[in-house]
C-alpha positions in Angstrom: 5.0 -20.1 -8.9 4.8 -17.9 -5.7 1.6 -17.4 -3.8 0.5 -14.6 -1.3 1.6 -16.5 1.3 5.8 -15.6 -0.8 4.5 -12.1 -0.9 4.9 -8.9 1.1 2.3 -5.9 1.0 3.7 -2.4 0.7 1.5 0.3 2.7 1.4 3.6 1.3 -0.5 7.1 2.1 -0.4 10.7 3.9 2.3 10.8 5.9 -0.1 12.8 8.1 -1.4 9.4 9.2 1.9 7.6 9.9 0.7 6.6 13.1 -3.3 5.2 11.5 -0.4 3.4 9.1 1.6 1.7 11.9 -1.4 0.2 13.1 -2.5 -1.0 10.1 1.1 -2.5 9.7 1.0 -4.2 13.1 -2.3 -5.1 12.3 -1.3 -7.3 9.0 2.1 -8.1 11.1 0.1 -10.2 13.9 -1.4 -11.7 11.2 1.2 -12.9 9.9 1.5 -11.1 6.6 4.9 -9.4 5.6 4.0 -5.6 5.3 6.7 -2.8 4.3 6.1 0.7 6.0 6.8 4.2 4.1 10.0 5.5 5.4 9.5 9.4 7.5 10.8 11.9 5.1 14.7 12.8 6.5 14.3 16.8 7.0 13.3 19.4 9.3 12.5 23.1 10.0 16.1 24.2 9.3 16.1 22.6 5.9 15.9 24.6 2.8 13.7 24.3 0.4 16.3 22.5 -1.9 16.8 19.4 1.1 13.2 18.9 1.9 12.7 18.7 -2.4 15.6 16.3 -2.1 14.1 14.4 0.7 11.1 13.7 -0.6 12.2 12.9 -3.7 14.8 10.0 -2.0 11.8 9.2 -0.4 9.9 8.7 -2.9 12.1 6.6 -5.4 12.5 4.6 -2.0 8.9 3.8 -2.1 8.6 3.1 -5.8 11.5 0.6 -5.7 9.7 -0.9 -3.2 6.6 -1.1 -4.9 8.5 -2.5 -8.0 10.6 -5.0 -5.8 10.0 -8.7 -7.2 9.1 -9.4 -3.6 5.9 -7.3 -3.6 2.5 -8.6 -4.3 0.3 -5.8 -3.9 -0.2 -2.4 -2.3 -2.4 -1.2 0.4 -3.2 2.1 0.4 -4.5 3.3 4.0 -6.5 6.4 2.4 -8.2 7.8 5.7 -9.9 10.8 6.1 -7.9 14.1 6.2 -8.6 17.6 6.5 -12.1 16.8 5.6 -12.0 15.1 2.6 -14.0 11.4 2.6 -11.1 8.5 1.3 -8.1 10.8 1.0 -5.6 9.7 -1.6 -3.0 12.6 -2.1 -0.5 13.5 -5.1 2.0 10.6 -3.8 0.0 7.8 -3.0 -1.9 8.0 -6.8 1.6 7.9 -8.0 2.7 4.7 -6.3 -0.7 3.2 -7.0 0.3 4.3 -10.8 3.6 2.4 -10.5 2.1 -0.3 -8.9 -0.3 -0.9 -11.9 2.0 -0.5 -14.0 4.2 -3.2 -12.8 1.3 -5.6 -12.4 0.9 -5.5 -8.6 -2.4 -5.9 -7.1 -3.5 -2.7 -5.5 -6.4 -2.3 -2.5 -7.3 0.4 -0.6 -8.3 0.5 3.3 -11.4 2.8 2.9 -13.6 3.9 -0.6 -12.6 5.2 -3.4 -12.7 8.7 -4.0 -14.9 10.5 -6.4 -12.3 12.1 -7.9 -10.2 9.1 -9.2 -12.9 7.1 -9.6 -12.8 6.1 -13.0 -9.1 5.8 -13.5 -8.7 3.6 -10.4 -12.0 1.3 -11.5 -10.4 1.3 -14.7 -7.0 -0.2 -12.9 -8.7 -2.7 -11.0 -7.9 -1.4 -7.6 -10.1 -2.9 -5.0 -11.6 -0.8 -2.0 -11.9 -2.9 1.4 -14.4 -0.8 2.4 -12.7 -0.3 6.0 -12.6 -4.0 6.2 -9.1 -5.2 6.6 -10.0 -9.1 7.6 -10.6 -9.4 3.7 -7.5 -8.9 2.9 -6.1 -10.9 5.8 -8.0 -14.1 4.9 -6.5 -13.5 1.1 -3.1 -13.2 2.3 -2.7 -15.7 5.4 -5.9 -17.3 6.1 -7.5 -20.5 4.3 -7.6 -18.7 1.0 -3.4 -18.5 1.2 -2.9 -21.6 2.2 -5.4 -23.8 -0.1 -3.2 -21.5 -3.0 -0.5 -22.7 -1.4 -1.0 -26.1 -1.2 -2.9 -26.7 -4.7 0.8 -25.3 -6.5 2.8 -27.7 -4.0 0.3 -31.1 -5.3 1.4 -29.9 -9.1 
């Protein structure tokens, strides 16, 4: 049996906040825990229409097979504040939380949990940190990791 300490986290959210996600990833990283970061879409203001759909799609699928990856333990969603709206989860980031319930992987989110989704993601037993991200990093590499750890090793 694996533990958290086998596991990696995969961060999602806005890509309007890839630099609030690299801290959070550097963050978890000098903590030791193994964290996976979202890769940047691959177009730019010369693309049509037709290669930004494609790249975000690739993007996308990239994400979900990380999500769905054997290696994965949960999913932190780093759901800041944007453009005014409290806990922001967009269209993406409620579809890899989707996969990742569906695949029976653990899923938290940095900050609350907005109105909006409310019921569906109490209903999927998504935790909210609350903006408190030492929680999660005693669960995954503090005491609570390692007494997991060693109680599986003494069986």
């Amino acid at each position: 049996m694996t533990t958290t300490l086998d596991k990696r986290l995969v961060l999602c959210g806005s890509m309007s906040s890839l630099g609030t996600l690299r801290t959070v990833y550097a963050e978890l990283a000098d903590a030791g825990i193994d964290a996976v970061l979202p890769t940047e879409d691959d177009f730019d203001e010369r693309s049509s229409i037709d290669e930004v759909n494609a790249a975000k799609r690739a993007a996308s699928l990239r994400h979900f097979n990380c999500i769905k990856d054997h290696r994965t333990g949960a999913v932190l969603v780093v759901n800041v504040d944007k453009n005014g709206r409290h806990d922001y989860i967009g269209p993406n980031a409620f579809a890899e939380i989707a996969v990742a319930v569906a695949e029976g992987v653990s899923v938290y989110l940095l900050q609350g949990v907005p109105l909006q989704y409310r019921d569906e993601l109490d209903a999927w037993g998504v935790e909210s940190l609350e903006g408190d991200l030492s929680r999660l990093k005693w669960a995954w590499s503090g005491p609570a990791a390692a007494e997991q750890a060693r109680m599986l090793a003494s069986r």
